[in-house]
C-alpha positions, 0 to 999 in steps of 0.5 A, a space after each residue: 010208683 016209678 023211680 024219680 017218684 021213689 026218690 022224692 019220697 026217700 029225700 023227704 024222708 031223709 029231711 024228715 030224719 035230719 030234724 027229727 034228729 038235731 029238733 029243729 023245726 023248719 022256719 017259715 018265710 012269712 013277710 014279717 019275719 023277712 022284713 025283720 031280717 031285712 032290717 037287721 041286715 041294714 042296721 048291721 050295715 049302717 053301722 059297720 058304714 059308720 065305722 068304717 068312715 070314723 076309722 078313716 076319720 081317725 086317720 086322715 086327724 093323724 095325718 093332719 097332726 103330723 103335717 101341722 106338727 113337721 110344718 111348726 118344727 120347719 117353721 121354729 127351726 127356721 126361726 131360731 135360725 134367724 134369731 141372734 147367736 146367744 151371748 155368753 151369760 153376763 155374771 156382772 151384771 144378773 139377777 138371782 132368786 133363790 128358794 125358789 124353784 121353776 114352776 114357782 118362779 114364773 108366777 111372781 104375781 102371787 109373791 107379798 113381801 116376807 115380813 108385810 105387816 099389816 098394822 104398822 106403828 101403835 097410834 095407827 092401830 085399833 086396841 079393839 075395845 080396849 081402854 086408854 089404860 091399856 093403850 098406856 100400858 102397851 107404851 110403857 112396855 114398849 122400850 122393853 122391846 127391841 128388834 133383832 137381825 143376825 148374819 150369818 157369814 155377811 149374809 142375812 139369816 133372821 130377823 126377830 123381836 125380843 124383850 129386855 128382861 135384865 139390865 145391870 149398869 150397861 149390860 142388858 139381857 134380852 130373851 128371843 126365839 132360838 131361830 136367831 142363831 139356828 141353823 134352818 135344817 140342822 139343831 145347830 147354831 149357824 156358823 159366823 153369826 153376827 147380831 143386830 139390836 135395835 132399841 127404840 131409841 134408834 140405837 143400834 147395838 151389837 148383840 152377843 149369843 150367851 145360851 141358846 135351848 132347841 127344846 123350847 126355842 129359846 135364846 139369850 143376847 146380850 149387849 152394851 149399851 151406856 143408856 139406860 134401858 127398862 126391863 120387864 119381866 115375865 109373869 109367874 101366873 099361870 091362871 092366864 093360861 089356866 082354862 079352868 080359871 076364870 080370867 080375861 083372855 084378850 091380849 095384845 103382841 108387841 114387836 117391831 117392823 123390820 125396816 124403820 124399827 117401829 112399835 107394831 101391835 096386834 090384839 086378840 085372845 087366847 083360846 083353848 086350841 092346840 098348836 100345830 108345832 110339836 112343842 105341846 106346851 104352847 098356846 095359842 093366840 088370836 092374834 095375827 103378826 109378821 114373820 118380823 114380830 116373832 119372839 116379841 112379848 104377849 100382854 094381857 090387859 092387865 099390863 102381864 107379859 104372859 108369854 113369847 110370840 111364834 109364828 104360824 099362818 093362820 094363828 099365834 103360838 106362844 111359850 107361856 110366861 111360866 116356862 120361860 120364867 123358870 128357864 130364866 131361873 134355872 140358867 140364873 144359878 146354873 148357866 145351863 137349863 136341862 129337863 128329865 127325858 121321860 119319853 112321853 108326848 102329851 097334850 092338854 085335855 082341852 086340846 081334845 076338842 069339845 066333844 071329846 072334852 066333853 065326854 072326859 070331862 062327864 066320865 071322869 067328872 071335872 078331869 085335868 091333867 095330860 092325855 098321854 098321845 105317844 110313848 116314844 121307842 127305847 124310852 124309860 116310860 116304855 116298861 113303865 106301866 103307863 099306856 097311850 090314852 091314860 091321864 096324868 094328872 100328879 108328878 112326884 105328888 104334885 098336881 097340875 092341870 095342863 102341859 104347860 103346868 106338866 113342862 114347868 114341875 119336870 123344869 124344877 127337876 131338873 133344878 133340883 138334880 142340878 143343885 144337889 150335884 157334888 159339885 153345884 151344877 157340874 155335869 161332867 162329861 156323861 151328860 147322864 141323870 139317874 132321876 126316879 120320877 111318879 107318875 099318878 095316873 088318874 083312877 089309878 092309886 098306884 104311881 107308875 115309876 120311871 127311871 130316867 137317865 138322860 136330858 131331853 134333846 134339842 131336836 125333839 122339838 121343830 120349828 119350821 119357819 117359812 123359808 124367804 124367795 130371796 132376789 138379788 139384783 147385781 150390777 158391775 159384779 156388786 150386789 145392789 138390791 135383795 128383796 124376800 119374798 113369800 108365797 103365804 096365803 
């Protein structure tokens, strides 16, 4: 073998080795392998083309951005320049919106009159299948309610109804909500209060805070009037509100509209559901009232007034008859009205819904009482022994059914403490109580006792009102015109 043989055959055998060594095998060029790779190599081609022009898309999109954006910002500047110089903002003549901030202020079409009612007058309304007895009843009980607007420092502060429960020669009493004279953002009575009354003869009285309680939203003016003018009290049954009794839950509101002071109704029922507001002791209603008819009367069929109105979007809360029947009491004899913190949120079994009512009531075989939701920090109940969760259905032995019940036996307490002070009513300046209070939990014959040493506070206990977008219209410096608004669905 000549040496260019020699090599040939060394190079082969080196080939040989290498993949021998590394295990590859040699790869062969047939046509369908070729056209494979063929293909992928245009894919990857086609696709490297296709972003290589979205790329060039993206920039010439910026480019074109740019441009638009400096021509517009030429052409504004342009066009500010052209406009008038702006004058110095005219205070004489404006209009001012408060309560409202920007956002909202733009989308004035949403806006509905603060205290829109929607039935006004009572021969304009529908008593919804009640009888002419009933209709009878609503007008007797009509002069009883009258309208109430207070001022605070010249200003408008809040509009209510409210209900004359005593009347002694010229003075008169009249029971409201306590919202009248508060503060909106402070447990307070606003400062520089002027009252309004307005009775349903037209006359116009002015009105005097005598007592006002927080807890339960309650508050007493009187006024002077030489007419006489009816009174009506507030009932003592508490089978109205006793859902384990059976009795007839329609209701009709009475209150007055806020610009000609007329009679406005609304009907419904009472159902077993419990109130958004923190106050456990209200009820609610079906019936539906204005911003303007808080704090007036709750009727049943019978001719009852059986509670006060709050106010609330989508229902009617109101305090029981009960309740304020026992304030009335108590600030008769006393001219104060305290109840024993105890340091418990409670709500009424009903409260639970159907499904959880219905389970207590199969486990625990016809159970009433409170549920107790909350045990407040550093209170007395805290080491008392009683847990969230358990029944409370006797106080000091006495047995009630519902929060409301539960708020009117803690009322007598209080009456009770009061009246065997040494000096009948006098507190003094410690403003403390020593009360030992017993709690009977149900399933559990031992009572849990508390120590109780002070009142119940007035800012336990909110309730928010919807604040009014207020707009005033000036011209030469002196307002003439102010509207309220609300964005309330």
């Amino acid at each position: 073998m000549d040496a260019e043989g020699q090599v040939s055959k060394i190079e082969e055998l080196s080939a040989r080795a290498e993949n021998s060594t590394y295990n590859l095998r040699q790869r062969k060029d047939d046509s369908v392998a070729m056209q494979r790779r063929a293909k992928f190599a245009w894919l990857k081609e086609q696709q490297n083309q296709r972003r290589k022009r979205r790329k060039e898309a993206k920039t010439l999109r910026q480019k074109e951005i740019r441009e638009f954006a400096e021509k517009a910002w030429i052409s504004i500047r342009n066009t500010l320049d052209r406009l008038p110089k702006r004058k110095k903002k005219d205070s004489e003549n404006r209009t001012e919106v408060i309560n409202a901030d920007t956002s909202v202020a733009i989308e004035m079409e949403e806006w509905r009159p603060y205290f829109s009612t929607p039935e006004i007058g009572v021969f304009k309304t529908t008593l919804k299948g009640a009888s002419w007895e009933v209709e009878k009843l609503v007008l007797q009980v009509a002069p009883s309610v009258v309208g109430l607007q207070s001022k605070a420092g010249g200003t408008d502060h809040f509009f209510c109804c409210g209900t004359v429960v005593e009347s002694d020669k010229e003075t008169h009493t009249i029971v409201t909500v306590a919202n009248l004279v508060k503060c909106p953002d402070t447990d307070e009575v606003a400062g520089d209060l002027k009252i309004n009354v307005y009775l349903h003869n037209n006359e116009t009285c002015e009105g005097k805070l005598v007592y006002h309680d927080f807890y339960h939203n309650i508050c007493l003016i009187e006024i002077q009037s030489p007419i006489h003018l009816q009174e009506k009290g507030f009932s003592s049954n508490a089978d109205a509100v006793h859902f384990g009794k059976s009795c007839s839950r329609d209701v009709v509101t009475l209150g007055r509209d806020k610009e000609i002071h007329m009679l406005v109704i609304s009907t419904g029922k009472i159902i077993p559901k419990r109130s958004k507001l923190d106050c456990e002791e209200l009820v609610v209603s079906t019936c539906r009232i204005s911003k303007a008819e808080v704090g007036g009367p709750l009727m049943n069929f019978d001719g009852d007034l059986i509670g006060m109105n709050y106010y609330h979007t989508n229902e009617t809360p109101f305090i029981p008859s009960v309740i304020i029947l026992k304030f009335l009491q108590q600030y008769a004899v006393f001219r104060k009205v305290v109840r024993p913190s105890h340091g418990l949120r409670v709500r009424t079994l009903y409260a639970e819904g159907c499904d959880a009512f219905e389970k207590m009531q199969i486990n625990f075989r016809g159970a009433t009482g409170v549920i107790i939701e909350k045990i407040e920090e550093q209170s007395p109940a805290k080491s008392s022994g009683l847990n969230e969760g358990d029944i409370i259905n006797r106080v000091n032995g006495v047995y009630f059914s519902s929060a409301v019940e539960f708020a009117t036996i803690l009322l007598d307490i209080g009456t009770s403490y009061l009246s065997d002070l040494p000096i009948l009513g006098q507190l003094g300046n410690s403003n403390k109580m020593a009360i030992r209070i017993k709690f009977g939990v149900m399933g559990c014959e031992d009572e849990k006792t508390v120590v109780v040493d002070k009142f119940t506070s007035d800012g336990l206990n909110r309730w928010p009102f919807p604040k009014p977008i207020i707009v005033r219209q000036y011209v030469k410096g002196k307002k003439v015109l102010e509207d309220w608004y609300s964005l309330e669905s």
